[in-house]
PDB file of the backbone (N, CA, C, O) and the ligand in Angstrom, with CONECT records:
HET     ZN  A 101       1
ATOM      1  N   UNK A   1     128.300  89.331 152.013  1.00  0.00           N
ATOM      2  CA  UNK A   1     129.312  89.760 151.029  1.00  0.00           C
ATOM      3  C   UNK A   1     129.445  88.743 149.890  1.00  0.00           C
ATOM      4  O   UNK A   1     129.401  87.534 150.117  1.00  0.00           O
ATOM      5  N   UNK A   2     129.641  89.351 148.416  1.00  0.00           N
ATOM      6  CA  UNK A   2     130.062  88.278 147.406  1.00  0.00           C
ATOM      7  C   UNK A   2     131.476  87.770 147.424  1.00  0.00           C
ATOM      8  O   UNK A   2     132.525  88.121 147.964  1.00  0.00           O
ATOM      9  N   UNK A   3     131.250  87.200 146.950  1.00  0.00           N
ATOM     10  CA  UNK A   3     132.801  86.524 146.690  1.00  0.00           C
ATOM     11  C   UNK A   3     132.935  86.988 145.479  1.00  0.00           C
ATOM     12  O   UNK A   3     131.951  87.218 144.776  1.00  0.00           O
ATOM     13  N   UNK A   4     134.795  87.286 144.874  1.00  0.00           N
ATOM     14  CA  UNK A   4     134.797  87.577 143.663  1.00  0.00           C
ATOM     15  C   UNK A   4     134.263  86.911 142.506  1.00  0.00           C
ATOM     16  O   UNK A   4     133.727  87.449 141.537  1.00  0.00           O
ATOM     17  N   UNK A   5     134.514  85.372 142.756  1.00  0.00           N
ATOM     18  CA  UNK A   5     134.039  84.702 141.702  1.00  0.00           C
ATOM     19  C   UNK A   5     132.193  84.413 141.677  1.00  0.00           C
ATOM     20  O   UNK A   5     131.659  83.824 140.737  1.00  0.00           O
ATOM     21  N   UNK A   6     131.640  84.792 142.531  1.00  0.00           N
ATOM     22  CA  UNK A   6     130.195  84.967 142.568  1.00  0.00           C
ATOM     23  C   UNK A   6     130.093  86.350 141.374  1.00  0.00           C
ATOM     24  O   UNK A   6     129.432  86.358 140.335  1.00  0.00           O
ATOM     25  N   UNK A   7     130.950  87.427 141.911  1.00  0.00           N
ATOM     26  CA  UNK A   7     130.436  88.546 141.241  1.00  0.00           C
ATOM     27  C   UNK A   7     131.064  88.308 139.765  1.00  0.00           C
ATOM     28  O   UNK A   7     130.424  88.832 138.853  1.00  0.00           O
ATOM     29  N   UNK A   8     131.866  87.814 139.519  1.00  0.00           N
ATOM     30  CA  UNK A   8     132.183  87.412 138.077  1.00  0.00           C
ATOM     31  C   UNK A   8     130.922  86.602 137.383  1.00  0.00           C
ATOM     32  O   UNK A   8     130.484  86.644 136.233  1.00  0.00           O
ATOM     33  N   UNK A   9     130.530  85.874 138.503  1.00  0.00           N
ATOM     34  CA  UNK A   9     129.492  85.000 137.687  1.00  0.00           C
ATOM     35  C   UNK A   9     128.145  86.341 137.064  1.00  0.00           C
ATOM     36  O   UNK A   9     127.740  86.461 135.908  1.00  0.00           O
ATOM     37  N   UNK A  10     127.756  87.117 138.214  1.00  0.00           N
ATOM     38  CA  UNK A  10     126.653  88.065 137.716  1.00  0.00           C
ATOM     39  C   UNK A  10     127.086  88.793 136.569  1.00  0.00           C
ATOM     40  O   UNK A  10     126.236  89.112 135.738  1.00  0.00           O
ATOM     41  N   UNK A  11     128.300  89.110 136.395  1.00  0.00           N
ATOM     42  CA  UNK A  11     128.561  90.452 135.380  1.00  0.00           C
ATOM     43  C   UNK A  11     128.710  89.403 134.248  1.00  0.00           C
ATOM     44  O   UNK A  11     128.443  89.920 133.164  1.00  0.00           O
ATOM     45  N   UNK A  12     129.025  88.190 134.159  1.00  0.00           N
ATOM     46  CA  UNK A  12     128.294  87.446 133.100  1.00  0.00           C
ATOM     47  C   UNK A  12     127.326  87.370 132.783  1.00  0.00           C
ATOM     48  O   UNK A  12     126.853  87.848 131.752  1.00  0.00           O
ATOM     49  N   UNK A  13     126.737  86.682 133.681  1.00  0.00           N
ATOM     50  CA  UNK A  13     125.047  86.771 133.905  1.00  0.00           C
ATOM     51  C   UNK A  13     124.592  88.554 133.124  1.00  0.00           C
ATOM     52  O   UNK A  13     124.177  88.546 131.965  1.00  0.00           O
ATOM     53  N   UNK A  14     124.671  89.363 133.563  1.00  0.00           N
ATOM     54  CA  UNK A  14     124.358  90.827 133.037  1.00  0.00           C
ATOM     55  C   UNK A  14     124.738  90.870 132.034  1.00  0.00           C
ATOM     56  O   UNK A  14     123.934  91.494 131.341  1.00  0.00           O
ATOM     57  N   UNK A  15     125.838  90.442 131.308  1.00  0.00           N
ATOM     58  CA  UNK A  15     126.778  90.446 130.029  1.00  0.00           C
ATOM     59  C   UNK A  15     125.547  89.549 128.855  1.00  0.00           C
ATOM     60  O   UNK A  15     125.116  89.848 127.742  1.00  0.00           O
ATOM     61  N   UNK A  16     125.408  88.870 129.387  1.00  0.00           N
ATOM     62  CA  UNK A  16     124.454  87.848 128.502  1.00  0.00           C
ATOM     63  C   UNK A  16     123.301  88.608 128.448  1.00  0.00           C
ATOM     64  O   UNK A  16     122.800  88.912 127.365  1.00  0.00           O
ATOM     65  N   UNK A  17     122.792  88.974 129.599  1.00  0.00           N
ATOM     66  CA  UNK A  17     120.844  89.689 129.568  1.00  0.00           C
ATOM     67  C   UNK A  17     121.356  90.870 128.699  1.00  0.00           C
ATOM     68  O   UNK A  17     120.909  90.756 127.558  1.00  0.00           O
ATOM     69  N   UNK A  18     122.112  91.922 128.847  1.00  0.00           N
ATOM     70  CA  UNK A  18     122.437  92.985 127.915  1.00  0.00           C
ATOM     71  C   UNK A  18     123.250  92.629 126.566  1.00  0.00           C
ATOM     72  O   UNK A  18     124.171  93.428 126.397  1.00  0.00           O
ATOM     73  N   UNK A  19     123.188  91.983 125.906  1.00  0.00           N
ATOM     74  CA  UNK A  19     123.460  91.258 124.440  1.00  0.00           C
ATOM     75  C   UNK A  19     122.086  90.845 124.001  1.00  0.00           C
ATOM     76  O   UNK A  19     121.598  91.208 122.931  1.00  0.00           O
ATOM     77  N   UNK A  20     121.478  90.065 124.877  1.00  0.00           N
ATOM     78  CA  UNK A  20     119.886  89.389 124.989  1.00  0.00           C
ATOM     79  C   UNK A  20     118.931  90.923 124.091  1.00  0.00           C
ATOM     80  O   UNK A  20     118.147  91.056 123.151  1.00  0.00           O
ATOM     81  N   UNK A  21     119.515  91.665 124.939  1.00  0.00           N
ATOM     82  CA  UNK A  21     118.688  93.022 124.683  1.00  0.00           C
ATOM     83  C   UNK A  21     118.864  93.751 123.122  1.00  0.00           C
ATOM     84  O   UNK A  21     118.188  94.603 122.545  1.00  0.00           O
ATOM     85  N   UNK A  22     120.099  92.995 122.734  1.00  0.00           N
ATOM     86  CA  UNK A  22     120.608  93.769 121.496  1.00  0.00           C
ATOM     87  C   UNK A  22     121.476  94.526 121.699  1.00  0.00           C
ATOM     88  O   UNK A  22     121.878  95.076 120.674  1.00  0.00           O
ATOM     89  N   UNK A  23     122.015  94.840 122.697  1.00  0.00           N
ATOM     90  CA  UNK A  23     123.394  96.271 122.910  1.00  0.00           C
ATOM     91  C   UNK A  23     124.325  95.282 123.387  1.00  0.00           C
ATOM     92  O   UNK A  23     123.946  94.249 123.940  1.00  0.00           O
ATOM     93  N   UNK A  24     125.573  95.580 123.181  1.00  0.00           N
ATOM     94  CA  UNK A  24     126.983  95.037 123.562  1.00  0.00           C
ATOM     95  C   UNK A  24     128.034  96.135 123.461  1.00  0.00           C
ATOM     96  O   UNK A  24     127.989  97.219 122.879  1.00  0.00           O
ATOM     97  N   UNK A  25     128.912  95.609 124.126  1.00  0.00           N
ATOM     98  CA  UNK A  25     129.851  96.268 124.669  1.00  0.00           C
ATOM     99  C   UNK A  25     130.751  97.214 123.107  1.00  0.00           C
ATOM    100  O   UNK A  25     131.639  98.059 123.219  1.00  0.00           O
ATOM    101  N   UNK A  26     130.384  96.905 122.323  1.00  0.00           N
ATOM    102  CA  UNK A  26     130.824  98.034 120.806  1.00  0.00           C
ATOM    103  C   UNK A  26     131.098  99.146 121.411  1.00  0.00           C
ATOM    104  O   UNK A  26     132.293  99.410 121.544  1.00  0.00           O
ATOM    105  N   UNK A  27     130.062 100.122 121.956  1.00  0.00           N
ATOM    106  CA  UNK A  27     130.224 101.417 122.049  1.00  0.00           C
ATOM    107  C   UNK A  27     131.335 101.616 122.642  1.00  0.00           C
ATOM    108  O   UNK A  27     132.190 102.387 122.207  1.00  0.00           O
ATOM    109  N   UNK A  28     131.485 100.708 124.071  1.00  0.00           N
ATOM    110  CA  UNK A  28     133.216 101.311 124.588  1.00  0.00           C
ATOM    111  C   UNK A  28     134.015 101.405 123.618  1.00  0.00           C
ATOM    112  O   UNK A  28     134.676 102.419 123.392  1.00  0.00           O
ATOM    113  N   UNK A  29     134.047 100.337 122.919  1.00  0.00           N
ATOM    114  CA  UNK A  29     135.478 100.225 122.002  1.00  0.00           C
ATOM    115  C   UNK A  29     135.200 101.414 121.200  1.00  0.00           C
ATOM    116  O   UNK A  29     136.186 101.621 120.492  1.00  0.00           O
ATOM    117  N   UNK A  30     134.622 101.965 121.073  1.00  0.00           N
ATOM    118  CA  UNK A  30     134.320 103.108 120.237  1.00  0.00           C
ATOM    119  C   UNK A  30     134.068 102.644 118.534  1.00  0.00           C
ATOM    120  O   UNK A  30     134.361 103.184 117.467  1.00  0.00           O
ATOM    121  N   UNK A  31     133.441 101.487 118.872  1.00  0.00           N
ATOM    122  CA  UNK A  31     132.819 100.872 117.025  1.00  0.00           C
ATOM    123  C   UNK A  31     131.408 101.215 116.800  1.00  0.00           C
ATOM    124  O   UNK A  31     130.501 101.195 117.631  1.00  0.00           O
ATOM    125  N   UNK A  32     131.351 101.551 115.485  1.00  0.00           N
ATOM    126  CA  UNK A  32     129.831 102.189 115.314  1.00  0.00           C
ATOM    127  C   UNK A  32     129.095 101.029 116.033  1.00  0.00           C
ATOM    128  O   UNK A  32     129.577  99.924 116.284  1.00  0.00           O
ATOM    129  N   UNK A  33     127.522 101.583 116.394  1.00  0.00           N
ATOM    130  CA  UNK A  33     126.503 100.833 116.882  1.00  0.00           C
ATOM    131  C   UNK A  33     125.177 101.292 116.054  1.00  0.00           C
ATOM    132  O   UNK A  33     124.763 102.450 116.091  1.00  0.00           O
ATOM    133  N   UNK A  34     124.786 100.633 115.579  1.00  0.00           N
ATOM    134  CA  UNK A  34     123.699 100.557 114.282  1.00  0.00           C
ATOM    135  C   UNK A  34     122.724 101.203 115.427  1.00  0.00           C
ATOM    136  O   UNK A  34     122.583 100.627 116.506  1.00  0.00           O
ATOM    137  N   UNK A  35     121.913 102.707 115.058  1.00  0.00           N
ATOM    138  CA  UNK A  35     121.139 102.959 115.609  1.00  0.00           C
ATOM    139  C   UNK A  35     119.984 102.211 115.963  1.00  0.00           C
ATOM    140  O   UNK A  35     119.745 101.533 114.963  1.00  0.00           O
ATOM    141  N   UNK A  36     119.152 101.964 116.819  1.00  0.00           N
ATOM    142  CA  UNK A  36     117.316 101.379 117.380  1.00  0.00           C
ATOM    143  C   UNK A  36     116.320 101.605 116.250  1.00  0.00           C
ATOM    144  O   UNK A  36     116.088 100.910 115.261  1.00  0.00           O
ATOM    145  N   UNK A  37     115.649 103.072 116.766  1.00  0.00           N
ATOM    146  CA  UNK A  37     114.219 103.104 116.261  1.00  0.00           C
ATOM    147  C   UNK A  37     114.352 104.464 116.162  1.00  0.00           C
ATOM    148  O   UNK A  37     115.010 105.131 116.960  1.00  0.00           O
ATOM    149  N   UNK A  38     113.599 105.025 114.967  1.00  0.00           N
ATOM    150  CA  UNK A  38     113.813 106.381 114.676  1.00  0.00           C
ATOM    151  C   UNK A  38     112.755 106.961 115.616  1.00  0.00           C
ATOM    152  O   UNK A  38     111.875 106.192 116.002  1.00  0.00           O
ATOM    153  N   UNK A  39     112.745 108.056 115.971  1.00  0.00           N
ATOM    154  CA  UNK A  39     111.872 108.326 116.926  1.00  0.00           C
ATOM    155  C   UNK A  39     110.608 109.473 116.255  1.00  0.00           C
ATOM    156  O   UNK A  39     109.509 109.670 116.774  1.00  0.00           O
ATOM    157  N   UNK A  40     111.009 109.974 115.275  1.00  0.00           N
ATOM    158  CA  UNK A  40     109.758 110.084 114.356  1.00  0.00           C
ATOM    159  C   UNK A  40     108.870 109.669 113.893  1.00  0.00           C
ATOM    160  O   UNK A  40     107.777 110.234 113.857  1.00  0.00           O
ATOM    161  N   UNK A  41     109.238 108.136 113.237  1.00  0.00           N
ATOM    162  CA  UNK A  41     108.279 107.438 111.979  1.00  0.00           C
ATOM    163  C   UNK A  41     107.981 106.142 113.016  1.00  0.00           C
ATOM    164  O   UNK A  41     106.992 105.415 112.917  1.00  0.00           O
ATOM    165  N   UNK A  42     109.326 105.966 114.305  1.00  0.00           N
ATOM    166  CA  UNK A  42     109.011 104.529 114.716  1.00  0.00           C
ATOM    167  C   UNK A  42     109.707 103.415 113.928  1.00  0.00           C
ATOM    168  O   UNK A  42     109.802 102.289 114.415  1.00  0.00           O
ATOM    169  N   UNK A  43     110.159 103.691 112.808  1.00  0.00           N
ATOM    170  CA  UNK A  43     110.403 102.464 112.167  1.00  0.00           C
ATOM    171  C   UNK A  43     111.805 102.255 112.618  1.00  0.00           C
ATOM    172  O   UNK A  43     112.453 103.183 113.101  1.00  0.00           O
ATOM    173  N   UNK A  44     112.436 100.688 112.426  1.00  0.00           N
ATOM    174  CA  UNK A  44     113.886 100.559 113.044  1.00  0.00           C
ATOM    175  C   UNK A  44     114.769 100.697 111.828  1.00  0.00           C
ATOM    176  O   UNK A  44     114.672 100.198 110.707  1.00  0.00           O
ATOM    177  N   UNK A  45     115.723 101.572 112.401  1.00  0.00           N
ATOM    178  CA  UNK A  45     116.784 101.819 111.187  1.00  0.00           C
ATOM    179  C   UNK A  45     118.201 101.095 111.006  1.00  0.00           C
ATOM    180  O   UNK A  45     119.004 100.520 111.740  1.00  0.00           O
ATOM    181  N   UNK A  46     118.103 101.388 109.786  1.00  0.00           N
ATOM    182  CA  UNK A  46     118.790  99.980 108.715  1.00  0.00           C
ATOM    183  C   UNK A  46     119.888  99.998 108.249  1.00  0.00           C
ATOM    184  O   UNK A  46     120.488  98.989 107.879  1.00  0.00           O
ATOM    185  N   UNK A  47     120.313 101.134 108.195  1.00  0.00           N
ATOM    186  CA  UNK A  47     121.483 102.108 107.423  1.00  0.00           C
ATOM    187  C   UNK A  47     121.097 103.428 106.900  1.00  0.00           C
ATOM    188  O   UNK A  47     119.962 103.906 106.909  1.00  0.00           O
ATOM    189  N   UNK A  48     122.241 103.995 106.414  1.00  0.00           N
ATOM    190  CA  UNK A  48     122.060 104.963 105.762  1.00  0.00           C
ATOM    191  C   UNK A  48     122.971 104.905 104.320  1.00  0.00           C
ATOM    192  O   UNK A  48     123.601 103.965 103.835  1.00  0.00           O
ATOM    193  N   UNK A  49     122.725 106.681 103.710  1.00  0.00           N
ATOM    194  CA  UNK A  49     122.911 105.812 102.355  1.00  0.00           C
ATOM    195  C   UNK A  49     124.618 106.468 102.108  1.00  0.00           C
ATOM    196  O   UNK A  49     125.403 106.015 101.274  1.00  0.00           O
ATOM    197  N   UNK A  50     124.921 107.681 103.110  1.00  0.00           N
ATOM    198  CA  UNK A  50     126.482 107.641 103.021  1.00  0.00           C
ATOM    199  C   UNK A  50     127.018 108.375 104.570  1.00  0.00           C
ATOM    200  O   UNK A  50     126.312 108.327 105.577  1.00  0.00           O
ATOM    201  N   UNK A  51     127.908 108.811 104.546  1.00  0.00           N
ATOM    202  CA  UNK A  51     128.327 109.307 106.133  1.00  0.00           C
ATOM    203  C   UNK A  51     127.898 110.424 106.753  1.00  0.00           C
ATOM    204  O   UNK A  51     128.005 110.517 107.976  1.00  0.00           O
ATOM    205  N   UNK A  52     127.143 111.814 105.700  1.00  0.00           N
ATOM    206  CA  UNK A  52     126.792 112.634 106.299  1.00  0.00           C
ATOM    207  C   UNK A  52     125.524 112.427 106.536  1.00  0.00           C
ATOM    208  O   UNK A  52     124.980 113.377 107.099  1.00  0.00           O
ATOM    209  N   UNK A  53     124.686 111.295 106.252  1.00  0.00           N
ATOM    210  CA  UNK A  53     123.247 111.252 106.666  1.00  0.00           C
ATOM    211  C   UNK A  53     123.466 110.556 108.354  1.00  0.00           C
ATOM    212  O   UNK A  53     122.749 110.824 109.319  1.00  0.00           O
ATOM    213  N   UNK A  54     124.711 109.574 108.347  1.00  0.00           N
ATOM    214  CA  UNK A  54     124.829 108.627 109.463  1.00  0.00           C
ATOM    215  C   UNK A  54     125.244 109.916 110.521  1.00  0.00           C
ATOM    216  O   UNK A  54     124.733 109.936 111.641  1.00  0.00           O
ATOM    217  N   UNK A  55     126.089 110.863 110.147  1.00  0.00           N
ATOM    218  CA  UNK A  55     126.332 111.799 111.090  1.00  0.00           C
ATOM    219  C   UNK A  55     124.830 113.076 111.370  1.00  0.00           C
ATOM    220  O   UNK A  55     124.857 114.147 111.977  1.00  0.00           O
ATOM    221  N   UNK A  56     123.871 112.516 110.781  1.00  0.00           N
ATOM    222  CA  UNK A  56     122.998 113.650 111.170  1.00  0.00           C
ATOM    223  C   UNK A  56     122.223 112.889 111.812  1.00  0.00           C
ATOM    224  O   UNK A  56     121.809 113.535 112.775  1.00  0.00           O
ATOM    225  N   UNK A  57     121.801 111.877 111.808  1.00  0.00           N
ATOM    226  CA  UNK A  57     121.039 110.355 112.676  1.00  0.00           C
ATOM    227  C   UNK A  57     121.694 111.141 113.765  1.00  0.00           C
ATOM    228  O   UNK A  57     121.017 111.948 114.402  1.00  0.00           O
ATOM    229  N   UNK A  58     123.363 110.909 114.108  1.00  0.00           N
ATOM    230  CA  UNK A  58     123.796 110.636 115.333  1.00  0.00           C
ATOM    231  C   UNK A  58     123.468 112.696 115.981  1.00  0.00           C
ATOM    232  O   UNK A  58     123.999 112.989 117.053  1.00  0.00           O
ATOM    233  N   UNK A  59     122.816 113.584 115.397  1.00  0.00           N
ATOM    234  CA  UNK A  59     122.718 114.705 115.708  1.00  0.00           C
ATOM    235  C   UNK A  59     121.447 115.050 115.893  1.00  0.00           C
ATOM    236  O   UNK A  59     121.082 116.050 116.513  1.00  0.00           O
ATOM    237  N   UNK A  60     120.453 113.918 115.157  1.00  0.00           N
ATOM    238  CA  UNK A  60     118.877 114.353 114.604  1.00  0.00           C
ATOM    239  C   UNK A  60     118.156 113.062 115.648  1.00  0.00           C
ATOM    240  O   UNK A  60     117.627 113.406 116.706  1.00  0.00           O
ATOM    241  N   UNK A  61     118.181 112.056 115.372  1.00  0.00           N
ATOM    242  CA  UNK A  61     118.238 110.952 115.644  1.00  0.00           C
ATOM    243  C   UNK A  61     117.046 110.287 114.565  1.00  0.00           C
ATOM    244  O   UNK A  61     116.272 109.362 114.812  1.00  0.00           O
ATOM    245  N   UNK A  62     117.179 111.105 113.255  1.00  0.00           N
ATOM    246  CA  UNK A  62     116.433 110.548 112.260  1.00  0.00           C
ATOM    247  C   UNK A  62     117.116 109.380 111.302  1.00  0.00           C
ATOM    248  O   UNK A  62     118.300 109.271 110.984  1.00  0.00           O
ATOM    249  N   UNK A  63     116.007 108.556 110.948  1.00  0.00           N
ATOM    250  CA  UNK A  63     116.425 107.833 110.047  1.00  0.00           C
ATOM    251  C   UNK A  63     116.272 108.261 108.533  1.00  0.00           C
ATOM    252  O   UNK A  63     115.737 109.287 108.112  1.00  0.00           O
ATOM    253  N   UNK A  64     116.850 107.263 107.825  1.00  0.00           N
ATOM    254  CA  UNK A  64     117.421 107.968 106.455  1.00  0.00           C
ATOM    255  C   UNK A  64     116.189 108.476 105.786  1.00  0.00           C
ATOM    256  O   UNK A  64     116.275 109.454 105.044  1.00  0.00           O
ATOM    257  N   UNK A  65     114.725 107.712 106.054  1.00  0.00           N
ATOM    258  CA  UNK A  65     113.932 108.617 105.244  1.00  0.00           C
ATOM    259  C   UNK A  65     113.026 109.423 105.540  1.00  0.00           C
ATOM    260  O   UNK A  65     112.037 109.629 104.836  1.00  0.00           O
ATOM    261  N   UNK A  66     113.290 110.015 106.713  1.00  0.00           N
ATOM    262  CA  UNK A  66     112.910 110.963 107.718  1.00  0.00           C
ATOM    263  C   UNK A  66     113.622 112.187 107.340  1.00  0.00           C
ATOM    264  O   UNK A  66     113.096 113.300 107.327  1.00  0.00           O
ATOM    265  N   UNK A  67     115.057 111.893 106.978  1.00  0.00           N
ATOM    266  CA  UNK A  67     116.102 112.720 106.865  1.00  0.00           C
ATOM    267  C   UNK A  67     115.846 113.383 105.120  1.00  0.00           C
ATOM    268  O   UNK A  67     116.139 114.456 104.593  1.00  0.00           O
ATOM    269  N   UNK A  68     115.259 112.309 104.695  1.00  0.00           N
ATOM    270  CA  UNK A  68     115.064 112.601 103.560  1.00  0.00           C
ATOM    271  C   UNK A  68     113.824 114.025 103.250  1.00  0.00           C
ATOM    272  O   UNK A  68     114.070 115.186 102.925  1.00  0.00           O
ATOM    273  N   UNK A  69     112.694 113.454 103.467  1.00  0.00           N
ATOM    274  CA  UNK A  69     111.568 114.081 103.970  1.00  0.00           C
ATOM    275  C   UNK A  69     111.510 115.274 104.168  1.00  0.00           C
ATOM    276  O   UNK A  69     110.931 116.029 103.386  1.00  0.00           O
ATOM    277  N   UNK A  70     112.215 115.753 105.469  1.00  0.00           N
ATOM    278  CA  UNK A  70     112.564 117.033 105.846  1.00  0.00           C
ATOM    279  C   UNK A  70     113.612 117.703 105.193  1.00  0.00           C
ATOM    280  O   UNK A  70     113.846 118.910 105.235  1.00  0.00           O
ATOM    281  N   UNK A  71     114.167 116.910 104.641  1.00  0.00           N
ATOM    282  CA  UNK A  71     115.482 118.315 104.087  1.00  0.00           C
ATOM    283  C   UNK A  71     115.088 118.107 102.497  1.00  0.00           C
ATOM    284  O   UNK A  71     115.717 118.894 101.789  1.00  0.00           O
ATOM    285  N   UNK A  72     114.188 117.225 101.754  1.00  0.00           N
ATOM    286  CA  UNK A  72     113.422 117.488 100.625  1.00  0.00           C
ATOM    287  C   UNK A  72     112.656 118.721 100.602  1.00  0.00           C
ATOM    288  O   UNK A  72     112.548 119.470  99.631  1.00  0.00           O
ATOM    289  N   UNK A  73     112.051 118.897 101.924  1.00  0.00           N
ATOM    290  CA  UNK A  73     110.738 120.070 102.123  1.00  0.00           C
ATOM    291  C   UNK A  73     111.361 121.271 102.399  1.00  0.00           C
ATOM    292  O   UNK A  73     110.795 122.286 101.992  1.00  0.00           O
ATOM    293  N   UNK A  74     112.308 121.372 102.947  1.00  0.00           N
ATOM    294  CA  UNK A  74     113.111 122.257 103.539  1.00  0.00           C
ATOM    295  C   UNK A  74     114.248 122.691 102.141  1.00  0.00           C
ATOM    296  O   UNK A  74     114.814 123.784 102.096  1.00  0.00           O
ATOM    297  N   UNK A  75     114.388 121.810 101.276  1.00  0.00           N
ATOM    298  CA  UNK A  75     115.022 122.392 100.139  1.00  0.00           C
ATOM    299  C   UNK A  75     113.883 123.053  99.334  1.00  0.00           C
ATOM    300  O   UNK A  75     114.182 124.127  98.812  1.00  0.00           O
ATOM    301  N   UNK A  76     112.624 122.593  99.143  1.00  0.00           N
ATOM    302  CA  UNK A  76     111.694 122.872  98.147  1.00  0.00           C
ATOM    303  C   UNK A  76     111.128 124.446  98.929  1.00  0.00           C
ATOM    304  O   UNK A  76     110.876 125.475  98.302  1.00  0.00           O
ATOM    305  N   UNK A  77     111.023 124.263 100.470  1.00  0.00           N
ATOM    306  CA  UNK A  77     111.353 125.758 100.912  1.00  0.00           C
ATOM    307  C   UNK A  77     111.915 126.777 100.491  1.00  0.00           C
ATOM    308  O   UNK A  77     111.572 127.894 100.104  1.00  0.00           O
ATOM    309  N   UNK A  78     112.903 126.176 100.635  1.00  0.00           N
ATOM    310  CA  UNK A  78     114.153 127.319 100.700  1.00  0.00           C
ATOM    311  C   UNK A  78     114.260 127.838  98.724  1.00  0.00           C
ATOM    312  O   UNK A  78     114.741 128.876  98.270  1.00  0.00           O
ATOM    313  N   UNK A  79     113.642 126.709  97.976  1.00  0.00           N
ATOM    314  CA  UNK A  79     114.187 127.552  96.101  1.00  0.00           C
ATOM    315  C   UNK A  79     112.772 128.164  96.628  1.00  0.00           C
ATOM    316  O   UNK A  79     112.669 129.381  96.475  1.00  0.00           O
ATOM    317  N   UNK A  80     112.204 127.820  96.937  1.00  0.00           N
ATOM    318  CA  UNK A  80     110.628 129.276  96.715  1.00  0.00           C
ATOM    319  C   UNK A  80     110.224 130.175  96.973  1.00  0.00           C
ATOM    320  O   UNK A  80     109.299 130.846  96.515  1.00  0.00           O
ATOM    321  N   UNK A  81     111.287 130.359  98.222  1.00  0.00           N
ATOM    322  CA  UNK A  81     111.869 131.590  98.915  1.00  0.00           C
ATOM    323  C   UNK A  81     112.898 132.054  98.033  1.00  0.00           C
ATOM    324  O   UNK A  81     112.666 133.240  97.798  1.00  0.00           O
ATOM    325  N   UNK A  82     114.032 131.626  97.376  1.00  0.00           N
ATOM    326  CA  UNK A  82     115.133 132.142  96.428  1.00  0.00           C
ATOM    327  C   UNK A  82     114.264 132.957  95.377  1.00  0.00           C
ATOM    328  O   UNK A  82     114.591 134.059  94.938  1.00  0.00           O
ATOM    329  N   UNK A  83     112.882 132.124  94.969  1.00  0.00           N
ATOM    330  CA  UNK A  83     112.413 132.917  93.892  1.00  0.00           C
ATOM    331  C   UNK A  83     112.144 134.327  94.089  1.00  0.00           C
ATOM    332  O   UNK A  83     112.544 135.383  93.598  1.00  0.00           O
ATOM    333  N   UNK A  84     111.107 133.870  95.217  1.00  0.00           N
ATOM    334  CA  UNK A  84     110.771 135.443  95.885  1.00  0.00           C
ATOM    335  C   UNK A  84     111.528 137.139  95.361  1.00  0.00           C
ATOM    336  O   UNK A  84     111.185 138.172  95.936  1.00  0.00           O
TER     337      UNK A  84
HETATM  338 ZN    ZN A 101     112.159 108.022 110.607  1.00  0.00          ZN2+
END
């Protein structure tokens, strides 16, 4: 059996290796957490350029010029179809 103050020591110990990793405890508090790696392009993302791109990351899990990309093509779609 641990002792409490043993197990205090690990969830430090864990506290440190998971910071080590880059993630911390933010998300509980419910504070943004700067997304990883876009999972399209691979590249790690940096920001975005206002809140509805950051809210489509958190829906898409694209980064801003991924986001760009596709809803550029998808607009240039959609007027060439309007012409129609
Ligand atoms: Zn991307």
């Amino acid at each position: 059996m641990l002792t409490l103050p043993q197990l205090e020591r690990i969830e430090a110990k864990l506290d440190l290796i998971i910071k080590s990793l880059g993630y911390d405890a933010k998300e509980e508090k419910g504070e943004e957490v700067m997304p990883i790696v876009c999972w399209r392009c691979n590249k790690i993302i940096t920001g975005f350029k206002d809140e509805l791109s950051k809210k489509e990351y958190q829906i898409s899990g694209l980064c801003q010029s991924c986001q760009d990309e596709i809803f550029d093509s998808e607009l240039a779609k959609g007027v060439e179809e309007d012409n129609d």
